[in-house]
TIRO-2110 file (N, C-alpha, C; in Angstrom, 1 decimal):
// TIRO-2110
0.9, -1.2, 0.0, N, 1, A
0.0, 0.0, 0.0, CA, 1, A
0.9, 1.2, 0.0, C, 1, A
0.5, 2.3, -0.9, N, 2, A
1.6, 3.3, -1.2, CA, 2, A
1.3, 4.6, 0.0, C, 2, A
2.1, 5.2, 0.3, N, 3, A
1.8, 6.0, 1.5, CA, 3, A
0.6, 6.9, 1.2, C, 3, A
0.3, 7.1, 0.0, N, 4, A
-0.8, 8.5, -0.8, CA, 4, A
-1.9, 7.4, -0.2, C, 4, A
-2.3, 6.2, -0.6, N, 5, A
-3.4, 5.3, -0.1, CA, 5, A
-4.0, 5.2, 1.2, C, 5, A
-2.5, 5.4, 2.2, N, 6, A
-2.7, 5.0, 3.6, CA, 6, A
-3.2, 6.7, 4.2, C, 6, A
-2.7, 7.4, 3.6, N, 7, A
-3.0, 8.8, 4.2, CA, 7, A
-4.6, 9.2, 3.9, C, 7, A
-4.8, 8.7, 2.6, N, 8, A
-6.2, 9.1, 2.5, CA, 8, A
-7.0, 8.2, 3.0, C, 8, A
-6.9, 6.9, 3.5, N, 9, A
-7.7, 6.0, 4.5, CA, 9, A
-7.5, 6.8, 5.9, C, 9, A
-6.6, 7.1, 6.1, N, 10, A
-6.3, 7.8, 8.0, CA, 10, A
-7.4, 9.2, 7.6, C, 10, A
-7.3, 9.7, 6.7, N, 11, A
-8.2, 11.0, 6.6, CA, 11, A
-9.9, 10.6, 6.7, C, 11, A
-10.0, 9.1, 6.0, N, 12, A
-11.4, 8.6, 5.7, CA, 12, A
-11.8, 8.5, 7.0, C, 12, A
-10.5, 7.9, 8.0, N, 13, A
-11.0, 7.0, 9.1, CA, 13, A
-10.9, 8.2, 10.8, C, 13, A
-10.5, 9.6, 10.1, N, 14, A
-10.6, 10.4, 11.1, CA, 14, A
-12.4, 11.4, 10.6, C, 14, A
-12.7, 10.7, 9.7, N, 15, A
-14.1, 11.8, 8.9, CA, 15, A
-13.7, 13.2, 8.9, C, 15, A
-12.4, 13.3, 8.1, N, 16, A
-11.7, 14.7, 7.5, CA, 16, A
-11.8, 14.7, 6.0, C, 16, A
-11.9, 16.0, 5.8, N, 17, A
-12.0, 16.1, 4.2, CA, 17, A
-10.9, 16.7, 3.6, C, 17, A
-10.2, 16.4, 2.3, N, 18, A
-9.4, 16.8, 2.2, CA, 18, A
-9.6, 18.2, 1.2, C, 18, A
-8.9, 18.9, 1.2, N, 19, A
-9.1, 20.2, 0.0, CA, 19, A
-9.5, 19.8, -0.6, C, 19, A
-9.7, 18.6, -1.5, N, 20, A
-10.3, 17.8, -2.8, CA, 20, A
-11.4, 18.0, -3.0, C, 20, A
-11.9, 17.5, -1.7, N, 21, A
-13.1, 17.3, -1.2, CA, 21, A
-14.0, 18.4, -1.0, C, 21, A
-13.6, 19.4, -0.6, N, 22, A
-14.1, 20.8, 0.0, CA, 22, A
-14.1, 21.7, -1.4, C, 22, A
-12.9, 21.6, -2.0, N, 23, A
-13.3, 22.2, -3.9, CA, 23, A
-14.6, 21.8, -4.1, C, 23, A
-14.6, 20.2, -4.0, N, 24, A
-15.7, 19.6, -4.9, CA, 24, A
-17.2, 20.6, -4.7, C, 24, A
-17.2, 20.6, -2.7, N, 25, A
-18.4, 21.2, -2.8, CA, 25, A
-18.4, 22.9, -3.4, C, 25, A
-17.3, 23.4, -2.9, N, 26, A
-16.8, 25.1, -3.8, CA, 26, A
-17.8, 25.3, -5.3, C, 26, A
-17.5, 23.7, -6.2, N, 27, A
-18.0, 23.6, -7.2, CA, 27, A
-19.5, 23.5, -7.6, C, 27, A
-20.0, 23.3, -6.3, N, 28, A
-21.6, 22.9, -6.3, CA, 28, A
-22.0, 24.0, -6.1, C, 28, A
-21.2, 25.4, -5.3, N, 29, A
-22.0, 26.1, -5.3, CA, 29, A
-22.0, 27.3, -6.5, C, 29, A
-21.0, 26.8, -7.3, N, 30, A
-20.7, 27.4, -8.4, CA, 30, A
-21.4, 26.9, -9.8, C, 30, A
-22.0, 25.7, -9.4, N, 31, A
-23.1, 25.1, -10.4, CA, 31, A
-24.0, 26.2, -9.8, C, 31, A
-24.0, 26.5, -8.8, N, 32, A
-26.0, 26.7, -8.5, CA, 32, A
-26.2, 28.2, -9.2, C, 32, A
-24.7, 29.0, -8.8, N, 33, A
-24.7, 30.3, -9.7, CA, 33, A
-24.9, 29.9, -11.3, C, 33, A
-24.2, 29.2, -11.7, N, 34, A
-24.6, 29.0, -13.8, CA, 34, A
-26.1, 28.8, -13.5, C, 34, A
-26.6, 27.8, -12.8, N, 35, A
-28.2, 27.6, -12.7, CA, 35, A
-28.9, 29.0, -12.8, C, 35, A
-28.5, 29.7, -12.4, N, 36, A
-29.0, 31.2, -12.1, CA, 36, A
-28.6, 32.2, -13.4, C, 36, A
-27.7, 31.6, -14.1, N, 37, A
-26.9, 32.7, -15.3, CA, 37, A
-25.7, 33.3, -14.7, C, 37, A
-25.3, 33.6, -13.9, N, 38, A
-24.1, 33.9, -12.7, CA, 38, A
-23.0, 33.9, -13.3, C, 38, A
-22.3, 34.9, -13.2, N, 39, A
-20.9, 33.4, -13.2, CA, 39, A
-20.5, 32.9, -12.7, C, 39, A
-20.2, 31.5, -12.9, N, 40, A
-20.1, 30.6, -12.2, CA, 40, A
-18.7, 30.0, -11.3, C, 40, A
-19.0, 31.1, -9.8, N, 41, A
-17.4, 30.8, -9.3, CA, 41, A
-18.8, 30.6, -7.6, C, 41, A
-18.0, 29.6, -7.1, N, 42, A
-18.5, 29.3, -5.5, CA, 42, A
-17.5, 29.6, -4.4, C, 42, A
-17.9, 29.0, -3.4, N, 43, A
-17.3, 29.5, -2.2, CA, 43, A
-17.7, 29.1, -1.3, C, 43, A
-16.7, 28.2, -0.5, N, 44, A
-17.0, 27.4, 1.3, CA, 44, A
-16.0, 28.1, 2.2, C, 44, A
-16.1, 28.2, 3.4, N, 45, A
-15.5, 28.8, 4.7, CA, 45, A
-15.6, 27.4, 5.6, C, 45, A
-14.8, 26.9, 6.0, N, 46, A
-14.6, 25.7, 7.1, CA, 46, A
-13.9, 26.1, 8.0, C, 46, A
-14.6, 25.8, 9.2, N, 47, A
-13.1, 26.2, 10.3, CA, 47, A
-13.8, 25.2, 11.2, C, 47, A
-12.7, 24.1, 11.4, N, 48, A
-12.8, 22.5, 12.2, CA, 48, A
-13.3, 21.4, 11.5, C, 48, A
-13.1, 21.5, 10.3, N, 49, A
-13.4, 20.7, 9.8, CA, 49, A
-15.4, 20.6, 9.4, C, 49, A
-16.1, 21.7, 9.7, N, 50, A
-17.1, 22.0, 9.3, CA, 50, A
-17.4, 23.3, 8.7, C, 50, A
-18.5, 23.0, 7.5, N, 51, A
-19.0, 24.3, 7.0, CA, 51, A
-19.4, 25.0, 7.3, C, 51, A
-19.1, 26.6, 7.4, N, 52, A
-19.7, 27.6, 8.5, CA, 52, A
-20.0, 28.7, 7.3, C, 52, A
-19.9, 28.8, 6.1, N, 53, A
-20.4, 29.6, 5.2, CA, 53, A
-20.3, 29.0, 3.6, C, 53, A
-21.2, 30.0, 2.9, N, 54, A
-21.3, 28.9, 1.7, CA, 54, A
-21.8, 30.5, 0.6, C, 54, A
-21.3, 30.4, -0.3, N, 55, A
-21.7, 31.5, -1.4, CA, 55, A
-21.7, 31.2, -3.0, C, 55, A
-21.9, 31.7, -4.2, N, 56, A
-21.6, 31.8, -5.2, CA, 56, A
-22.1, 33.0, -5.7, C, 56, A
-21.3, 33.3, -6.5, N, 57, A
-21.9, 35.0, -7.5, CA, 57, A
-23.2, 35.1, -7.4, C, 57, A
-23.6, 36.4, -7.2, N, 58, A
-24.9, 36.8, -7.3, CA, 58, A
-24.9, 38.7, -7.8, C, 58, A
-24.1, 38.9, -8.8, N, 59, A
-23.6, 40.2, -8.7, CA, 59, A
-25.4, 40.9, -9.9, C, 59, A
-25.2, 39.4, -10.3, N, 60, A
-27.0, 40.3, -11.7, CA, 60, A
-28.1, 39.9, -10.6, C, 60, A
-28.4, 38.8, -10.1, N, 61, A
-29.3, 38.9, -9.2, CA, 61, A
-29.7, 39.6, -8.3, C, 61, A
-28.7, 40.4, -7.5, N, 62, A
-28.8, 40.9, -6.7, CA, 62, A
-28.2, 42.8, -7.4, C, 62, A
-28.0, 43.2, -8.4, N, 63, A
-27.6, 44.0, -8.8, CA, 63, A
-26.4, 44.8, -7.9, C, 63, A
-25.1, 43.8, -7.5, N, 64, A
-24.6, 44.7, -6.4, CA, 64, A
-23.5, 43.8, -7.1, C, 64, A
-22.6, 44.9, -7.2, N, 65, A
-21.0, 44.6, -7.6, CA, 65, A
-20.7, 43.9, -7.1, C, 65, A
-20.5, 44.3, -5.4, N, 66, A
-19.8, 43.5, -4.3, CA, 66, A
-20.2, 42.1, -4.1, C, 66, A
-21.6, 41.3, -4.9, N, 67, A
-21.8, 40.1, -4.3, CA, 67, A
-21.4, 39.1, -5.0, C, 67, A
-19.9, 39.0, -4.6, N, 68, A
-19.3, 37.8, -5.4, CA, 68, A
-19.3, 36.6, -4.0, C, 68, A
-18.8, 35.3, -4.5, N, 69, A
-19.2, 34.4, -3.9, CA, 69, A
-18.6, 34.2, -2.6, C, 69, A
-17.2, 34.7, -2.6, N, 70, A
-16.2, 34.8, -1.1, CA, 70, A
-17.1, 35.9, -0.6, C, 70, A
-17.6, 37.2, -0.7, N, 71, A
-18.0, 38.1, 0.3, CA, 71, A
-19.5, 37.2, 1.0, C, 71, A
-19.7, 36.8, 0.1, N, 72, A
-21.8, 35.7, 0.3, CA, 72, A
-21.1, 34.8, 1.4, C, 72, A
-19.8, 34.2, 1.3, N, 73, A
-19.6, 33.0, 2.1, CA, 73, A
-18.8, 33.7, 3.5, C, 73, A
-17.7, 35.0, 3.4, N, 74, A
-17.7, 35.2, 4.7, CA, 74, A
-18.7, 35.9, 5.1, C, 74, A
-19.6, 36.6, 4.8, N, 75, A
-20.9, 37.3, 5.6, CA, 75, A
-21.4, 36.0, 6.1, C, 75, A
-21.7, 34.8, 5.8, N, 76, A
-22.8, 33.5, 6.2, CA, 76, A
-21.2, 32.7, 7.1, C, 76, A
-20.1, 33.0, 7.3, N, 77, A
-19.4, 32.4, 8.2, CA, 77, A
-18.9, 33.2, 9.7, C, 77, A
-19.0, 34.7, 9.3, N, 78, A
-19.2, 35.6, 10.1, CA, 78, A
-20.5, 35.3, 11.1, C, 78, A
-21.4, 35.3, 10.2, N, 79, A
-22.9, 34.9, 11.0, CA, 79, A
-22.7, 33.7, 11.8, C, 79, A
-22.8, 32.9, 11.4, N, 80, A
-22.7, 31.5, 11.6, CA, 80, A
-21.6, 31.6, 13.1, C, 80, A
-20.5, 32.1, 13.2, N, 81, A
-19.3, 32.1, 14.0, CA, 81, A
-19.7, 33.3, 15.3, C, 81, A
-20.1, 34.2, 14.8, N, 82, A
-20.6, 35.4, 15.5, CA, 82, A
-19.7, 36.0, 15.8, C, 82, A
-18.9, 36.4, 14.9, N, 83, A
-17.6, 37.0, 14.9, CA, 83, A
-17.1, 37.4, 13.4, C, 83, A
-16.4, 38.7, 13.2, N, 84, A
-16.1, 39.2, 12.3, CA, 84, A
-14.8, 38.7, 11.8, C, 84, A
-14.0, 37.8, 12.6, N, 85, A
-12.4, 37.5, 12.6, CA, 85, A
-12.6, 35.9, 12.6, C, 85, A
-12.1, 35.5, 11.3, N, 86, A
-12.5, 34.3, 10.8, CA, 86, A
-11.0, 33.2, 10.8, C, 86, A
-9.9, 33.7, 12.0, N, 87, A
-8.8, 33.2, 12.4, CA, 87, A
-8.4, 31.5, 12.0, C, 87, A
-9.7, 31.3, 12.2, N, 88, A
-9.4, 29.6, 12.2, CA, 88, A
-9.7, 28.7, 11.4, C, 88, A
-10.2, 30.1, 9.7, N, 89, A
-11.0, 29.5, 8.7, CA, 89, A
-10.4, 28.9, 7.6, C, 89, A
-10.5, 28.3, 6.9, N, 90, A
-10.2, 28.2, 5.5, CA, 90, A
-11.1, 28.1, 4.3, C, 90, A
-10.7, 29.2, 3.4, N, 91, A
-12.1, 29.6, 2.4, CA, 91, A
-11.1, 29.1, 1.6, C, 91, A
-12.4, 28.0, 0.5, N, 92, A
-12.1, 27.2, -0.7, CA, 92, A
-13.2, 27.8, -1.5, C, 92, A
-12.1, 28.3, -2.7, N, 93, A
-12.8, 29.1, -3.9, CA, 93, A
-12.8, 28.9, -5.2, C, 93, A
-13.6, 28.4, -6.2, N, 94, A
-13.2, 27.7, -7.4, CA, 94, A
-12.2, 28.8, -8.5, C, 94, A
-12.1, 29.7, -8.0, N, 95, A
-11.4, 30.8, -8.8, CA, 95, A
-10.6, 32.0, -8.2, C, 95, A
-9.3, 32.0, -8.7, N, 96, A
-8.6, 32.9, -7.4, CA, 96, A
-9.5, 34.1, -7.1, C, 96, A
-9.5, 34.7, -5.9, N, 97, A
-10.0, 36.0, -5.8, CA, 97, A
-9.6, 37.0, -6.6, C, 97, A
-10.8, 38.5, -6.9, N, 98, A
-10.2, 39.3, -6.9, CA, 98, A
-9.5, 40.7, -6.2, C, 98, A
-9.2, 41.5, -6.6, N, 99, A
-8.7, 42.4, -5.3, CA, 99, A
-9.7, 42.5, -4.3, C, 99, A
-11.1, 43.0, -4.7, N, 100, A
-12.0, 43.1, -3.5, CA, 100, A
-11.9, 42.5, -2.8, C, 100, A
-12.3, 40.9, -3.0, N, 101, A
-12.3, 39.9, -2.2, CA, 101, A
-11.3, 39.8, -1.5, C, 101, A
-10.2, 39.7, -2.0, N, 102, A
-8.8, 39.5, -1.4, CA, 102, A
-8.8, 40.3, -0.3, C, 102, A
-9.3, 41.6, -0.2, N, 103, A
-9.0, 42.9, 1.1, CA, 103, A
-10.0, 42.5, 2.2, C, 103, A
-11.4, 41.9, 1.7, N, 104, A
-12.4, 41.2, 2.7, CA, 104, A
-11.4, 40.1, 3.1, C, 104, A
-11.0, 39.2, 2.6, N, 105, A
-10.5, 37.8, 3.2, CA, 105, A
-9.2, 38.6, 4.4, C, 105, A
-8.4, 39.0, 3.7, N, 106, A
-7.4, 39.7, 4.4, CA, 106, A
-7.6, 40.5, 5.7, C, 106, A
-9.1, 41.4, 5.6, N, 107, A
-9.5, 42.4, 6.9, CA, 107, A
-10.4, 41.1, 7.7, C, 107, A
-10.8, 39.8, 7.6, N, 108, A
-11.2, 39.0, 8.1, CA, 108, A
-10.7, 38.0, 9.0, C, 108, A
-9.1, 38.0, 8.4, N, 109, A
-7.6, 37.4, 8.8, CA, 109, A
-8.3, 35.8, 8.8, C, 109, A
-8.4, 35.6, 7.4, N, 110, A
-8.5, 34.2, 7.0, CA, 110, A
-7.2, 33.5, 7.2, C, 110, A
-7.7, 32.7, 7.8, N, 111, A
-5.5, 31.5, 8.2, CA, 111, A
-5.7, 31.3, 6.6, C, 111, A
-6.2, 30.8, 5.9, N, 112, A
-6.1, 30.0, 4.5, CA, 112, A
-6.5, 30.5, 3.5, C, 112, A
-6.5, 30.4, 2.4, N, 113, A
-7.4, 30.4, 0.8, CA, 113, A
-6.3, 29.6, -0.5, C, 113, A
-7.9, 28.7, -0.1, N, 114, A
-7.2, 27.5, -1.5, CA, 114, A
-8.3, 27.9, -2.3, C, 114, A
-7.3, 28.0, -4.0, N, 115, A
-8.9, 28.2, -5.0, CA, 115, A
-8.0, 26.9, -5.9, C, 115, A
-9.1, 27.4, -7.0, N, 116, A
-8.5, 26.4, -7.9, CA, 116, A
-7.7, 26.7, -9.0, C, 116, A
-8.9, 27.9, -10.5, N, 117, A
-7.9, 28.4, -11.4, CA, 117, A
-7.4, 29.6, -11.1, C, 117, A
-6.4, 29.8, -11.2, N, 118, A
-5.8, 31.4, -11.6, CA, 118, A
-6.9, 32.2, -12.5, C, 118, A
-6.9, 33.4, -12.0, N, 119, A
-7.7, 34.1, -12.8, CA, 119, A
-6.3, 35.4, -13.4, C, 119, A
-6.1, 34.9, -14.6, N, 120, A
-5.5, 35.8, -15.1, CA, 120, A
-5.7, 37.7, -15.8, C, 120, A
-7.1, 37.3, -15.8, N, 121, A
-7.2, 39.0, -15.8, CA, 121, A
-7.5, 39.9, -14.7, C, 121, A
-8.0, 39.4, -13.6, N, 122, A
-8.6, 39.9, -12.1, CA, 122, A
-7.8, 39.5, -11.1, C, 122, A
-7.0, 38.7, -11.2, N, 123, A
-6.7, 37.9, -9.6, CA, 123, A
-6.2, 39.1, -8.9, C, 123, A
-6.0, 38.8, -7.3, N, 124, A
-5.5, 39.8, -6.9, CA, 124, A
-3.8, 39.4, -6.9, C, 124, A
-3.2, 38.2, -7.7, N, 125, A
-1.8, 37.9, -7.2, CA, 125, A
-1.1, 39.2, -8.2, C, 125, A
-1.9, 39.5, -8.9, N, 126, A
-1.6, 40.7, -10.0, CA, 126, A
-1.4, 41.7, -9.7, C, 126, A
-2.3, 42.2, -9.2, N, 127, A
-2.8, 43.7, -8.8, CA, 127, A
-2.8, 44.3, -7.4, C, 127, A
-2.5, 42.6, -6.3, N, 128, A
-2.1, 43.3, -4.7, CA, 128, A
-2.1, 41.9, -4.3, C, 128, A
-0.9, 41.3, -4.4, N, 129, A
-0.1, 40.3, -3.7, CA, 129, A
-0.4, 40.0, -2.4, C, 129, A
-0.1, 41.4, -1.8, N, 130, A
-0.3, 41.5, -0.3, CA, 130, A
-1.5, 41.8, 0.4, C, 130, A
-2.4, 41.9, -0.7, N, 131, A
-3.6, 42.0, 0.2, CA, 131, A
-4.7, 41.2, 1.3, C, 131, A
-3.9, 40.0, 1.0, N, 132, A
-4.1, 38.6, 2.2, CA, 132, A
-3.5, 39.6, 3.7, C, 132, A
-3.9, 38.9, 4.4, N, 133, A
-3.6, 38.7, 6.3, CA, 133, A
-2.1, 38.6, 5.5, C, 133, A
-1.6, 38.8, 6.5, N, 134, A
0.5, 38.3, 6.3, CA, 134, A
0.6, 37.4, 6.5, C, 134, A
-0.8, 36.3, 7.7, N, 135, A
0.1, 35.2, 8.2, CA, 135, A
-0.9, 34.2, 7.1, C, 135, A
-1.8, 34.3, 6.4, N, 136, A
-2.5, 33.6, 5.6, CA, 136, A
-1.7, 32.8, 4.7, C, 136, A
-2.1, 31.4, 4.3, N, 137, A
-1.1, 30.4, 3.5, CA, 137, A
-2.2, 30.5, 2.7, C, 137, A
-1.6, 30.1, 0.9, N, 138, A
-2.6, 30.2, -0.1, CA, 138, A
-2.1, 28.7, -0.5, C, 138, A
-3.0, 28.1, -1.1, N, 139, A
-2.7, 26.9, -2.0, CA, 139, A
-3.7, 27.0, -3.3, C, 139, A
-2.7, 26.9, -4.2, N, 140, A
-3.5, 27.0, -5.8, CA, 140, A
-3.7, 26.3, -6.2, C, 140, A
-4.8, 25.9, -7.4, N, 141, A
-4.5, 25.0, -8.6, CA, 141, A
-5.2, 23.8, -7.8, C, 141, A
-6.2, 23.3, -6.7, N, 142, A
-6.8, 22.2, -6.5, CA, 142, A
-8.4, 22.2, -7.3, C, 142, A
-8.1, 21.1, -8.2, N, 143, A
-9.1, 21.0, -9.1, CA, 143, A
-9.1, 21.8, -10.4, C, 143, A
-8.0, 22.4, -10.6, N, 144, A
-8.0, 23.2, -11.2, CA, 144, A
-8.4, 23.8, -12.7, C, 144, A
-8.4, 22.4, -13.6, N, 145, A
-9.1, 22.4, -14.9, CA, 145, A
-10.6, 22.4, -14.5, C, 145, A
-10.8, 21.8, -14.0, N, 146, A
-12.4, 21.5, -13.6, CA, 146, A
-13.3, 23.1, -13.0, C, 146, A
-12.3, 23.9, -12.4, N, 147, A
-12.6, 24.8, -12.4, CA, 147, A
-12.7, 25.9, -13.2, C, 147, A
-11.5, 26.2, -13.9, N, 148, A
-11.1, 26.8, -14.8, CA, 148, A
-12.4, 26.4, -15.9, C, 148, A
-12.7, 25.3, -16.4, N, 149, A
-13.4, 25.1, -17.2, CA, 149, A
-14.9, 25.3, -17.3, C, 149, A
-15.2, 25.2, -16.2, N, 150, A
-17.0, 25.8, -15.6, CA, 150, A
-16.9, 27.6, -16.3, C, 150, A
-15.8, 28.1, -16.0, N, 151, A
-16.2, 29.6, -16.1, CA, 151, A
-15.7, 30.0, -17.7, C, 151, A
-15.0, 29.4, -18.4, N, 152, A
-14.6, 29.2, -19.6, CA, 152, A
-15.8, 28.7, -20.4, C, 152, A
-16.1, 27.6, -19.9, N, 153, A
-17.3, 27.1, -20.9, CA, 153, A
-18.5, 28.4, -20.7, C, 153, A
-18.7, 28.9, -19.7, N, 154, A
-19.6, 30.4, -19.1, CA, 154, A
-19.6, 31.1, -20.2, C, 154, A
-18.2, 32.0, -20.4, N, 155, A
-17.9, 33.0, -21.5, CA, 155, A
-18.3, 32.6, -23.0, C, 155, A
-17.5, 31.5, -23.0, N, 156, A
-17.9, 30.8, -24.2, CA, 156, A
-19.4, 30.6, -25.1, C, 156, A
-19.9, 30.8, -24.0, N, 157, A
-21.8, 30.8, -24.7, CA, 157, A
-22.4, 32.1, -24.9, C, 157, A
-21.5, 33.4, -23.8, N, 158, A
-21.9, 34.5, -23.7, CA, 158, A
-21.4, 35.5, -25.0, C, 158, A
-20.4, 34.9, -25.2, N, 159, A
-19.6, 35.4, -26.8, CA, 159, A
-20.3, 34.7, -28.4, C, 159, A
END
């Protein structure tokens, strides 16, 4: 048994999920945005291993610039926590943030943000590097085509 096998049985056998896992659902809530016409990027907040916020675009629905899927999920992890300082969270997001977001996650002092694709014309790794918390760890690229491709095939219909 190769050590990748035994690790993800000890993760099965502790009922932990791994980033894999937590994308997948990121991705469901990024279906429910395309369901709507959206575009289609989601968003989870976990802190202990449970979901304490959940969002996807709603910027035409709701006609409000700001309501992209990370601000929908920390406002419902904020709530949920009853606290504005989300220390002990980790927000999984099908598509890097952009600066907005990134200054919410940052004044929130998310420990984490794992997304999936790079967003090469918006991300904030472009346009404000630093706008994370200082002590925040980022992990990229989980799921990454699968992501990438949800909002690609999006454009693709709209052009």
């Amino acid at each position: 048994m190769t050590w990748l096998i035994f690790a993800d049985l000890y993760m099965i056998m502790l009922n932990k999920r791994t980033d894999i896992d937590y994308m997948r659902l990121a991705l469901a809530e990024a279906q429910k945005a395309l369901e709507i016409g959206e575009v289609p990027i989601g968003c989870i907040v976990v802190c202990n291993d449970r979901i304490v916020g959940r969002g996807y675009n709603m910027t035409e629905h709701l006609q409000d610039v700001t309501a992209h899927a990370e601000i929908q999920a920390i406002s419902a992890a904020s709530a949920s926590l009853g606290g504005k300082y989300l220390k002990e969270c980790t927000l999984y997001v099908t598509i890097e943030p952009c600066v907005m977001c990134a200054g919410a996650i940052g004044w929130a002092q998310i420990a984490r943000v794992v997304y999936g694709a790079k967003d090469e014309k918006r991300g904030f790794s472009i346009y404000s590097p630093k706008a994370l918390h200082p002590k925040c760890v980022i992990t990229s690229g989980v799921l990454e085509d699968e992501c990438g491709k949800l909002v690609t095939d999006f454009f693709k219909t709209k052009r």
